[in-house]
C-alpha positions as CSV (number, residue, x, y, z in Angstrom):
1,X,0.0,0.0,0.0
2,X,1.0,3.4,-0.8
3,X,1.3,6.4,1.8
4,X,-1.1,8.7,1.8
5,X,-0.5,12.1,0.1
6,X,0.4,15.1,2.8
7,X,-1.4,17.8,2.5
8,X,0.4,20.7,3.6
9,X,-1.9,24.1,4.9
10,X,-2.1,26.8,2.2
11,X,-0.3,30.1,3.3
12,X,-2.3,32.9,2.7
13,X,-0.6,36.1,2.0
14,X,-2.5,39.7,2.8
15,X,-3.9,41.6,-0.2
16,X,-1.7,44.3,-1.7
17,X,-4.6,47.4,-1.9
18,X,-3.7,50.0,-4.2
19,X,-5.3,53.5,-3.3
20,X,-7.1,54.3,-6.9
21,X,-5.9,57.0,-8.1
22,X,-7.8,60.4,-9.2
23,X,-10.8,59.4,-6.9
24,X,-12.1,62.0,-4.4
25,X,-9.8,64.0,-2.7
26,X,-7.8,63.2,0.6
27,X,-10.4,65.4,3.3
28,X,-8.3,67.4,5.8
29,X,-7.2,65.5,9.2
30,X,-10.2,65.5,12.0
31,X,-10.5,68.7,13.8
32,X,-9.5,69.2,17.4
33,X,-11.9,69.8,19.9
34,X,-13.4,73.1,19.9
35,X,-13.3,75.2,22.9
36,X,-16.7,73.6,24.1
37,X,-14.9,70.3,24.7
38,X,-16.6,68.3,22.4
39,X,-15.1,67.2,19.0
40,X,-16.8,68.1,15.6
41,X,-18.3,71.0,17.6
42,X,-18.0,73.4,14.6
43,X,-20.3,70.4,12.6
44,X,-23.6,72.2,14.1
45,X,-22.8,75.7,12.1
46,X,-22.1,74.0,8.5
47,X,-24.5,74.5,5.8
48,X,-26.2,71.8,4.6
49,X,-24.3,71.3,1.0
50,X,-21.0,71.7,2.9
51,X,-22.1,68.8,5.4
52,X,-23.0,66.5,2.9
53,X,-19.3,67.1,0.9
54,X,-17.7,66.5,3.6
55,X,-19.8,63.6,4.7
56,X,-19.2,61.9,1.1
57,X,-15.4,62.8,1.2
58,X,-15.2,61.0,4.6
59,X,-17.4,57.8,3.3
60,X,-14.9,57.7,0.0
61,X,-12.3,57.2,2.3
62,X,-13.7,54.6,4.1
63,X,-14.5,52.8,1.6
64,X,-11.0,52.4,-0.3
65,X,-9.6,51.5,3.2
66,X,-6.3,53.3,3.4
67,X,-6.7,55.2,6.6
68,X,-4.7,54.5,9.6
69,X,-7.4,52.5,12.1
70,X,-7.2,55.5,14.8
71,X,-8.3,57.9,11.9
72,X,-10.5,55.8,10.6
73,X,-12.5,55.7,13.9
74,X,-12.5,59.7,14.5
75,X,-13.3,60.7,10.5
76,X,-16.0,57.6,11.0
77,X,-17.6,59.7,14.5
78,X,-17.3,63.1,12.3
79,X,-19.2,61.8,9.6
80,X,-21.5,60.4,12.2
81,X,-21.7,63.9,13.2
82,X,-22.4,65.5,9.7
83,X,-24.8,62.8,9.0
84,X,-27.1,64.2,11.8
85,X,-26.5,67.5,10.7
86,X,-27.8,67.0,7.3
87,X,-31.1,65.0,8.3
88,X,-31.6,68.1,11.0
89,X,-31.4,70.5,7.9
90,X,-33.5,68.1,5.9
91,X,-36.0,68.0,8.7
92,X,-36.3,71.8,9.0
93,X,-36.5,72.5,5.3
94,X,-39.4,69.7,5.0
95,X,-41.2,71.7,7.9
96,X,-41.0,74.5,5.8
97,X,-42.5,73.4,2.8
98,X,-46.2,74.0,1.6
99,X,-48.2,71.5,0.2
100,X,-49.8,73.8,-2.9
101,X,-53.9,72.6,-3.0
102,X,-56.2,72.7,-5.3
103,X,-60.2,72.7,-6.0
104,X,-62.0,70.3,-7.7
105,X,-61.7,72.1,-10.9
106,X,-58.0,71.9,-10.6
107,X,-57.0,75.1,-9.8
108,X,-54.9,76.3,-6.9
109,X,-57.0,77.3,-3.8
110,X,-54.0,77.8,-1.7
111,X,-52.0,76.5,0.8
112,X,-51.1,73.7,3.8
113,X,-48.5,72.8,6.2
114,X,-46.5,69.9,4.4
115,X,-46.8,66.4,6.6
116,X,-43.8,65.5,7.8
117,X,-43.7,62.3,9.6
């Protein structure tokens, strides 16, 4: 009878990720606290469009993976941060809104409070 074959484990090797190249821009570091104590303090005065770029600049550098683990974490609680931010905005503009009705006949016979849920 003939041995058995060995079968030895496979050796894995890590995969060698390449950051792509022309893909969003690098965002600036994570911003020291603010005097308040609190980090991403300054997140609650940002406009709504600037919010969201930074919030999709963060989430592009997630995704490709080549942030350091520490500043990985504290651009993930920022965007956290501007996240809320932009569904406050959102919910403000929505209470804002008018719901235009009309008659019957299809014209416009004015105006309600939009119903936001």
């Amino acid at each position: 009878m003939t041995e058995p074959a060995k079968i030895e484990p496979a050796k894995i090797e890590p995969a060698k990720v390449e950051p792509s190249k022309g893909a969003l821009p690098k965002a600036a570091p994570a911003k020291p606290a603010q005097a308040e104590g609190t980090p991403n303090s300054d997140v609650d005065a940002l406009p709504f469009e600037k919010a969201l770029a930074e919030l999709e600049t963060i989430v592009g550098r997630l995704e490709r993976g080549d942030v350091p683990l520490e500043e990985s974490i504290a651009i993930y609680e920022r965007g956290e941060a501007l996240k809320r931010r932009c569904e406050e905005l959102l919910r403000q503009a929505e209470a804002r809104v008018d719901k235009i009705t009309t008659g019957a006949n299809g014209e416009v016979t004015g105006t309600e409070p939009l119903d936001v849920q």
